[in-house]
N, C-alpha and C positions, 0 to 999 in steps of 0.2 A: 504494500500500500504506500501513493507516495506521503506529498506534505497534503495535511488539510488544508483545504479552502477557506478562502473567507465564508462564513456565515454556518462552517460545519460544524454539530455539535459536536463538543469535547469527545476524546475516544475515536470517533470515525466510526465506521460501519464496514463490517467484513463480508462478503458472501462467497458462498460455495460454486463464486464463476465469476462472468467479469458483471458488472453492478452500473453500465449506463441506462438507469432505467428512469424515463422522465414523467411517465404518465401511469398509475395503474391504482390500484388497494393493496394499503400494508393492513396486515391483521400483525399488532404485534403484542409478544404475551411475555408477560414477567410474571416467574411462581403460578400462583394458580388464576391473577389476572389476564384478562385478555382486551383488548383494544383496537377498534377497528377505526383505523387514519386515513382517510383521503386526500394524495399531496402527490404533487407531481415527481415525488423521490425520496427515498427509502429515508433522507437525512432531515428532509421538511416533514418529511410525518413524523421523525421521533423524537423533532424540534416542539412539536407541539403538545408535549407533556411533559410537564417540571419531573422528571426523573431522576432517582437517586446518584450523586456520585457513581455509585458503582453498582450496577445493576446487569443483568444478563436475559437480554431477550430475543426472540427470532423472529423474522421478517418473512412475512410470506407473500411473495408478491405476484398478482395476476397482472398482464401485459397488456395495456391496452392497445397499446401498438406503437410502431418503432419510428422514432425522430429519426428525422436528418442527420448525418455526419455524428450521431452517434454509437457507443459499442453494443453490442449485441445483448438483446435483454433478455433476461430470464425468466424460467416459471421453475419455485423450486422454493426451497429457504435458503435461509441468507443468519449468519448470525452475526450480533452486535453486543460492544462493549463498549458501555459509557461510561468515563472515566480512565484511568490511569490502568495498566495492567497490571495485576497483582505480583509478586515476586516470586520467581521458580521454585520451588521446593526440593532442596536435595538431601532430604534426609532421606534414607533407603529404606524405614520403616513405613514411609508415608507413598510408598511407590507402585504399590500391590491392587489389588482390587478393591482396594476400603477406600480409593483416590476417591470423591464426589464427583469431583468432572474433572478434564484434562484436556488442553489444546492438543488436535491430530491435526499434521498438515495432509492429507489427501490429494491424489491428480485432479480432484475440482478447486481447493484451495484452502481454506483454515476452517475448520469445523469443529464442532465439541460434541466429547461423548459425557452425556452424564448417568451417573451412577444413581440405580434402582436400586432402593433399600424394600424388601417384598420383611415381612413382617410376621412370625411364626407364632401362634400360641399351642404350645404340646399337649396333649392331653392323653390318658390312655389307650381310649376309644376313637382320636379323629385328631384332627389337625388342620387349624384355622389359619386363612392365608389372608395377607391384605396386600395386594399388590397399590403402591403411591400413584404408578402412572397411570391408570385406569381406573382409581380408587374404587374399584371392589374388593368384597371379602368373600371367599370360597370356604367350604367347609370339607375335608376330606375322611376318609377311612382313613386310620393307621394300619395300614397295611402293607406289605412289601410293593404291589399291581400298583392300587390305585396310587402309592407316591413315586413309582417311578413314571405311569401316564401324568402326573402332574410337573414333574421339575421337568420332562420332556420340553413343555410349553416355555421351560424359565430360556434366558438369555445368556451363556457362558459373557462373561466378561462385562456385563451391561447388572444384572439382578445380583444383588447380595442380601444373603436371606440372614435376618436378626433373629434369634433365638433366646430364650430362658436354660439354664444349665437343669432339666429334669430326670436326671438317673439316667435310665435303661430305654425310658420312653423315647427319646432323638433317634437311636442308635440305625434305626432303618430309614432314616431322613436323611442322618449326617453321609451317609454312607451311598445312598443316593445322588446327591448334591458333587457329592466327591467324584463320584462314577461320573457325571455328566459335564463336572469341571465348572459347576456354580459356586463361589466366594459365597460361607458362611461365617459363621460367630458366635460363641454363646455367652450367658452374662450370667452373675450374677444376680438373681429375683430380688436379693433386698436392693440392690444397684436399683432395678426396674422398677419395683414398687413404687421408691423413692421419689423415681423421676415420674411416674406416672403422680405422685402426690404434689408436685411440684406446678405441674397442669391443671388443677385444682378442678380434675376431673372424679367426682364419688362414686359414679358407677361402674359395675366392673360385671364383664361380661366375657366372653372369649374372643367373639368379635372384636369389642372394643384395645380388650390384650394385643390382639395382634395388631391392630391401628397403632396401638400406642408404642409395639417395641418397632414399628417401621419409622414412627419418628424419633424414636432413640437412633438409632442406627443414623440417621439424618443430623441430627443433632451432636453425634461423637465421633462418626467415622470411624466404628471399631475396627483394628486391625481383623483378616483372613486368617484363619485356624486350618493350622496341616490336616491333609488328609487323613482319617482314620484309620490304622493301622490295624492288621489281622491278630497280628503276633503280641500286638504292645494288648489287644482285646483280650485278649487268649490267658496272657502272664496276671492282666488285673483284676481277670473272673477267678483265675486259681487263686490271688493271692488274700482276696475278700473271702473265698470259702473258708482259706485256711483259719483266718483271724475270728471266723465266726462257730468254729469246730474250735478253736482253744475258748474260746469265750465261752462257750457252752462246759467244755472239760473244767473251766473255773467256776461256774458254777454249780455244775456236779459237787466238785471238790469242797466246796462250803455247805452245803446239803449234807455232804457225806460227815462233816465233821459237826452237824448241829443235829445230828441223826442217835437215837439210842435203842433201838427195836431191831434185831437181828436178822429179821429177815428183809427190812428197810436199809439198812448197812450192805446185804449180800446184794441188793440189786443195786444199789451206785455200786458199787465197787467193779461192779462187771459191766457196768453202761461205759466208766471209766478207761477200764480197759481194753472197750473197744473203741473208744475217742483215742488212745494212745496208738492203738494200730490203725485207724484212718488218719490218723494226723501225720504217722511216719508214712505213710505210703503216698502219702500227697503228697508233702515232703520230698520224696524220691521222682515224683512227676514233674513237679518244679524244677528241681536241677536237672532233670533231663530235655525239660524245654528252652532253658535256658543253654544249654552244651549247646543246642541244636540251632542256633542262630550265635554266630560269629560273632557280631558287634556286640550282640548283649551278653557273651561270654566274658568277654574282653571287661566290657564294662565290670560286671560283676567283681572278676578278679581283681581290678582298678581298686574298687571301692573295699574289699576285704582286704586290703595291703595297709590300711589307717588303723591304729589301736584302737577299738573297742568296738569297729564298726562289723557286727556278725554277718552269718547266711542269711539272718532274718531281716535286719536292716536293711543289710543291699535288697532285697526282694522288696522291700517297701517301698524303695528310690525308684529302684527300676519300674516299680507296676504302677506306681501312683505317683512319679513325679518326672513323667519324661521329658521334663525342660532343664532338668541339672545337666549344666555344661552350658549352655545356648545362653544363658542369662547371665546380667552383672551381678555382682555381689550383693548389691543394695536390695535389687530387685526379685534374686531368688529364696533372700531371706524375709522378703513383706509376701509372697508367695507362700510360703511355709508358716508363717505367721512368727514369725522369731525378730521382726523388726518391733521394738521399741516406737511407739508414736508418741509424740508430744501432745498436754494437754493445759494450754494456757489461757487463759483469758484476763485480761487487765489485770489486775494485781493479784490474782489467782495464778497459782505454780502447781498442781498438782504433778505428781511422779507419771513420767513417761509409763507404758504399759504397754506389751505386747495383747495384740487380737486380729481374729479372723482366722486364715490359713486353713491347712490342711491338716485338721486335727491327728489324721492315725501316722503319718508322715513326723509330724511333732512330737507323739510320742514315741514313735522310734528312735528317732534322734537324741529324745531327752535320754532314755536308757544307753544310748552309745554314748553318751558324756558322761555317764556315771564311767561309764568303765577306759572310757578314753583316760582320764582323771588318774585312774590308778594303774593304766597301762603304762604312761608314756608322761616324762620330765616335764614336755612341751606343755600339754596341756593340764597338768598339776600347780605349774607356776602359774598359769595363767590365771587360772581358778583359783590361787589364795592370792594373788593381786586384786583379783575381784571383788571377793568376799572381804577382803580387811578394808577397802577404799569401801564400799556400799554397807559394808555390814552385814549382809544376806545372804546365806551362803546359796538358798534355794537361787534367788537372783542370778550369782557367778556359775551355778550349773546352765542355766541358761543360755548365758554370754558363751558357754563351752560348747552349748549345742550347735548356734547359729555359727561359732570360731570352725565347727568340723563341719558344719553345709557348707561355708565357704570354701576350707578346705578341698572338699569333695569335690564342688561345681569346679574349683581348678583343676584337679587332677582326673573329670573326666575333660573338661574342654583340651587341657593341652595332654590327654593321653599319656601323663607319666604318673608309674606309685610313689608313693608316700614315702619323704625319705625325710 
């Protein structure tokens, strides 16, 4: 585009060809406005509406027909930016499909693609869509059929579907989406709730759920969530059995010990002892899924090389935390929930306090600092530097748990053991 003219508005006007159009109808639409200008060109009609600074709308122009000695008109859209262009964004986390819109130069010429936030509420039985650009809401089967004939109709690269973090219920959605290479997300419900509280919206419907996580998604531009993995599926289903087979064996174990009737004694006892032989033979199935994939072998060994960190811990890392390595320090410890938050307000100091995270992930860790502590110099000193500065000694096991997740997130990211 060259210099503007006299009397053009700020910004200029781009179209997807060449733009001598002197006579026709702009219909032009910003958000969910729309405006229909009659003006002998695309710049006198969009001259004729006090427009925001910075605004983004398309020009749709029909031809009335063609001047003299000028360039050849078009019938098609055209897009336009009033005001200043915004500044390129090169941070590489903001690069991905969560982009909102992005200038594409094409063989017609400068065009923008924007980003469809289609809007998910889960449920057991069905699953509620709100697509923004057509704002309808569909209701579907949770089903394997009907959600693969639905994402069929989504747009790789255009639709990114916003979600609620609900168990087991995504798991043929996520997986879907994946298959077809549509950009998901999932969040946090109290995150959603939140911001649905914020909209000072009271009613709550499934419909409206899904309306509202398509304008989260609009509103945050949640990063794109790796595809779902077979294996990483596979290791997190054994490793939630397991914890739910000792859970169980612990409470046998307290029954059995508040038990005084002999024939109520012989049956924990033997319910016990077949919790001990399912729980070794799980056991044994685990480490043989885990031999069985190279990288998560590797890992595993990685993470049992640090003192105190067991077979059981590494199986909690691996099944339930597969972003150790990939993450900064800072960030894979407010993940785990072992960052300390601050809580001040005007002359109010209250004590920072760990919350949120990944509770079974946190206690794993907690128990691998107990024995980190007594395994190894490193982290003994650390731990009565801790406790004599705060006073608490509960506190300094803490500061030892979050000291061995960092640890770990290093020595899986750069692949060397613990020395």
């Amino acid at each position: 585009m060259g210099a503007p003219r006299k009397g053009q508005p700020r910004g200029g006007v781009f179209a997807a060809g060449q733009a001598g159009v002197r006579k026709g109808i702009f219909e032009l639409r910003c958000g969910p406005d729309s405006f229909v200008i009659p003006g002998r060109s695309s710049r006198e009609a969009a001259s004729r509406r006090p427009w925001d600074p910075v605004c983004l709308f398309s020009v749709m122009v029909e031809v009335g027909r063609k001047p003299k000695g000028s360039w050849s008109p078009i019938s098609g859209q055209a897009v336009a930016w009033l005001g200043s262009f915004p500044p390129v964004n090169h941070q590489p986390e903001q690069l991905h499909g969560a982009v909102s819109c992005r200038p594409r130069t094409t063989g017609r010429g400068v065009d923008m693609i924007m980003q469809n936030y289609v809007g998910c509420d889960i449920s057991k039985q069905w699953l509620d869509f709100f697509d923004e650009a057509s704002g309808r809401c569909q209701r579907i089967d949770n089903h394997a059929d009907a959600i693969a004939a639905h994402v069929a109709g989504l747009h790789p690269g255009q639709d990114f579907v916003v979600m609620e973090a609900t168990g087991v219920h995504d798991r043929l959605l996520r997986h879907a989406l994946a298959k077809a290479g549509v950009a998901f997300s999932r969040h946090n419900p109290t995150h959603t709730h939140n911001y649905a509280k914020s909209t000072a919206r009271r009613a709550k419907t499934d419909p409206l759920d899904a309306r509202m996580l398509s304008g989260y998604g609009r509103r945050y531009h949640p990063e794109a969530e790796p595809a779902p993995r077979e294996e990483d599926e596979h290791l997190q289903s054994l490793a939630r059995y397991r914890d739910q087979l000792v859970d169980t064996r612990a409470n046998l174990k307290k029954q059995l010990s508040e038990a005084f009737d002999e024939i109520v004694i012989a049956g924990f006892e033997e319910m016990i002892t077949d919790f001990n032989t399912r729980i070794k033979a799980l056991e044994a199935r685990i480490a043989q899924v885990i031999r069985q994939n190279e990288g998560t072998a590797r890992d595993n060994a990685l993470m049992v090389s640090v003192p105190g960190v067991s077979k059981v811990t590494a199986l909690s890392l691996l099944a339930l935390l597969p972003e150790l390595g990939q993450r900064s320090p800072k960030s894979i410890a407010a993940l785990v929930g072992l960052a300390p938050f601050d809580n001040k307000s005007g002359k109010l100091r209250r004590r920072s306090q760990i919350q949120g995270g990944r509770a079974r992930v946190r206690r794993a860790l907690y128990m691998a600092a107990l024995g980190a502590i007594r395994a190894c110099d490193r982290f003994k000193a650390f731990y009565s530097t801790i406790a004599a500065r705060s006073g608490s000694k509960k506190l300094a096991i803490i500061a030892v748990a979050r000291k061995l997740l960092v640890v770990l997130n290093a020595i899986i990211r750069d692949q060397k053991a613990f020395a």
